[in-house]
LUMBADREN-580542 format. One record per residue (C-alpha): residue in one letter; x, y, z. Coordinates in Angstrom, 1 decimal, always signed. Example, Ala and Ser with C-alpha at 12.3 -4.5 7.8 and 13.67 -1.06 7.14 Angstrom:
% LUMBADREN-580542
+------+--------+--------+--------+
: rofi :      u :      v :      w :
+------+--------+--------+--------+
:    a :  +12.3 :   -4.5 :   +7.8 :
:    s :  +13.7 :   -1.1 :   +7.1 :
+------+--------+--------+--------+
% end
This chain:
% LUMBADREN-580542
+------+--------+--------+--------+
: rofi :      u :      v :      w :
+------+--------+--------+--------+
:    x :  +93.6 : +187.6 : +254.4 :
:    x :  +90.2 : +188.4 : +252.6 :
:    x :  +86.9 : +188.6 : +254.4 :
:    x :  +84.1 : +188.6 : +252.4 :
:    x :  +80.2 : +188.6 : +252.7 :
:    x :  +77.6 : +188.2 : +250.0 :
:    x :  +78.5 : +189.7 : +246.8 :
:    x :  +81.9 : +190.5 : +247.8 :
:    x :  +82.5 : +187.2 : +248.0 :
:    x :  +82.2 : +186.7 : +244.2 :
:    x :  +84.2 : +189.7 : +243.6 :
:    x :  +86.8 : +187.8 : +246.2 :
:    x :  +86.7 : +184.4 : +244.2 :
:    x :  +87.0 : +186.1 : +241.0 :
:    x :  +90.2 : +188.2 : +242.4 :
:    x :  +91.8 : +184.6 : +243.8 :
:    x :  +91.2 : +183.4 : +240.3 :
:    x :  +92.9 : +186.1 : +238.7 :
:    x :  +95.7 : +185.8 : +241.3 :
:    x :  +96.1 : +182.4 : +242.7 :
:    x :  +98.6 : +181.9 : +245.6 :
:    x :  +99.1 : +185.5 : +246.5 :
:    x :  +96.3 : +185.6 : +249.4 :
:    x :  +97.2 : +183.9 : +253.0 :
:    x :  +93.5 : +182.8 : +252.8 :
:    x :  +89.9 : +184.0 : +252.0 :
:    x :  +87.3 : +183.8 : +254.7 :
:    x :  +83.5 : +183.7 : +252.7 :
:    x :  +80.0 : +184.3 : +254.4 :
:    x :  +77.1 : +183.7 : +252.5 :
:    x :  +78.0 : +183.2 : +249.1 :
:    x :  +75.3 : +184.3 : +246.3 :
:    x :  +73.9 : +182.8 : +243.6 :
:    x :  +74.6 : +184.7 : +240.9 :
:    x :  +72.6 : +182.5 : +238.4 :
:    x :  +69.8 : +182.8 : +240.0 :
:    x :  +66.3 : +183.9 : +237.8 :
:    x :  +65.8 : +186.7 : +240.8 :
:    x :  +69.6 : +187.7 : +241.2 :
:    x :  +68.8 : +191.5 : +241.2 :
:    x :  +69.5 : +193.0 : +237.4 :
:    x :  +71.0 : +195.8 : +239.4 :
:    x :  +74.0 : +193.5 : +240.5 :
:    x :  +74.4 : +191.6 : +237.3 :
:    x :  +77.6 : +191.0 : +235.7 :
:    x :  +79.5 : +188.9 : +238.8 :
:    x :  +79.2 : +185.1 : +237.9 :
:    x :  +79.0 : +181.9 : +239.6 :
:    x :  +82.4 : +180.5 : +240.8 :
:    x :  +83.2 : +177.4 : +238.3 :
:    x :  +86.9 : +176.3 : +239.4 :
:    x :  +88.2 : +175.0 : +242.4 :
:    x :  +90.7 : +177.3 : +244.1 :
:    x :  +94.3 : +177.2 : +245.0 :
:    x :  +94.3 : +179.5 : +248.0 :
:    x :  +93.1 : +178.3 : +251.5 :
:    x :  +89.2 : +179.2 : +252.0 :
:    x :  +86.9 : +178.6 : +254.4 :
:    x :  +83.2 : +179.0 : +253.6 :
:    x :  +80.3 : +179.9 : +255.8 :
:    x :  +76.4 : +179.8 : +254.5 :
:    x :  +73.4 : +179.3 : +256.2 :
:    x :  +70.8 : +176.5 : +255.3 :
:    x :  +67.8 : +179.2 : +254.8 :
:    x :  +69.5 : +181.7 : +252.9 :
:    x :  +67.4 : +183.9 : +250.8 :
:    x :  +69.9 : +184.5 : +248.1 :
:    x :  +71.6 : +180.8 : +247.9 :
:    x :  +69.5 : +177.3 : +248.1 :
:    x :  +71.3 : +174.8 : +250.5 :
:    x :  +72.4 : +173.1 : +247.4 :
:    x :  +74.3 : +175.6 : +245.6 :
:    x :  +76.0 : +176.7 : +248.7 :
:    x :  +77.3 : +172.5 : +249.1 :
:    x :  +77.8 : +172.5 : +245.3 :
:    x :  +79.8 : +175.6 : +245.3 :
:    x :  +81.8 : +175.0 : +248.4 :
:    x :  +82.4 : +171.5 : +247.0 :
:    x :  +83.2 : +172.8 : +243.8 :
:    x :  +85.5 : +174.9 : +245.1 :
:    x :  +87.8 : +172.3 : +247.2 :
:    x :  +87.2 : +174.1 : +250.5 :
:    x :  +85.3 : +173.4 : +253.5 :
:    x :  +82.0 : +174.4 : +254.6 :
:    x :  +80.6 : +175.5 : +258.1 :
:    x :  +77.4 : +175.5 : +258.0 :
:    x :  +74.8 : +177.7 : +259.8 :
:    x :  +71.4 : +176.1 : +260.5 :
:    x :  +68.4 : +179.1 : +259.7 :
:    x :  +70.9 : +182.2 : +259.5 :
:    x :  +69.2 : +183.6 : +256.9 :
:    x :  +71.5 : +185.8 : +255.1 :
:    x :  +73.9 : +186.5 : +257.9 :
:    x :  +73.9 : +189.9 : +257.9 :
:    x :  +72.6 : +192.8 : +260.3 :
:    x :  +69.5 : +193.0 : +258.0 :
:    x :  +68.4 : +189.7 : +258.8 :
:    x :  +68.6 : +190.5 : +262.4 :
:    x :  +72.4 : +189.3 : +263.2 :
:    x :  +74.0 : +191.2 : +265.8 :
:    x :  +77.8 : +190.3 : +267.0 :
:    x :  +78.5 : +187.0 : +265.6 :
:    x :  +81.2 : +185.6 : +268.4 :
:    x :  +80.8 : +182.1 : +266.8 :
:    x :  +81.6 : +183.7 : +263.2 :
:    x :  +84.8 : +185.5 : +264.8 :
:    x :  +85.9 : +181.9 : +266.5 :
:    x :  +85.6 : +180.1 : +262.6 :
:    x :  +87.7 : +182.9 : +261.3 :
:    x :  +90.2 : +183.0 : +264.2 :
:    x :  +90.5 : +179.1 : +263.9 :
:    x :  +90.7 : +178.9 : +260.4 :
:    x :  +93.9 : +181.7 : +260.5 :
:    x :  +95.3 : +179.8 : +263.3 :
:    x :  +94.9 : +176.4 : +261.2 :
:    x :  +96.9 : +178.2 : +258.3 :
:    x : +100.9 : +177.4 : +257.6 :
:    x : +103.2 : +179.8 : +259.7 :
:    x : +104.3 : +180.4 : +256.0 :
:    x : +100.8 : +182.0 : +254.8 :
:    x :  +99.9 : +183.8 : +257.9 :
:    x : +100.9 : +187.5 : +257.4 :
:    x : +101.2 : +190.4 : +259.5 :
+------+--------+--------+--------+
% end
């Protein structure tokens, strides 16, 4: 199972691409845009995701977040073929935007795991 947040959810996407069928599942928080004019040049090099994926993925962004406009986030998760929780004002979703313990985060992820086949769910 992959958790990502942020960038490391593009480097997750472009590993699932690379390897389809070989993760249980991916679970994303606040995707980036990556084609964004004020991506940081210091981070450059990751890419938009541009292919739906084969693996199961659930998706969390936030409607006001700083590095992703509403619309990519429902483009990309659309793009992608996977579903979408979304999280009205959460910002970026991270500690530096003033998030402390998520328990509604932990109860998406432990729901989507639990919604997976017996067959993809690993020790």
């Amino acid at each position: 199972m992959i958790v990502a947040h942020s960038l490391g959810c593009l480097a997750a996407l472009a590993w699932l691409d690379r390897h389809p069928g070989v993760a249980a599942g991916a679970f994303l928080v606040a995707v980036p845009d990556a084609g964004r004019p004020d991506f940081p040049a210091t981070i450059r090099g990751f890419s938009r995701p541009s292919a739906p994926v084969s693996d199961p993925v659930l998706m969390v962004g936030s409607t006001d977040d700083p590095y992703a406009d509403w619309s990519f986030t429902q483009s990309t998760a659309e793009l992608l073929g996977v579903r979408l929780i979304t999280v009205e004002g959460g910002d970026h979703l991270s500690t530096a935007s003033g998030r402390g313990p998520w328990p509604e985060g932990r109860a998406s992820f432990d729901e989507f795991v639990a919604s997976l086949p017996l067959t993809e769910r690993r020790p």
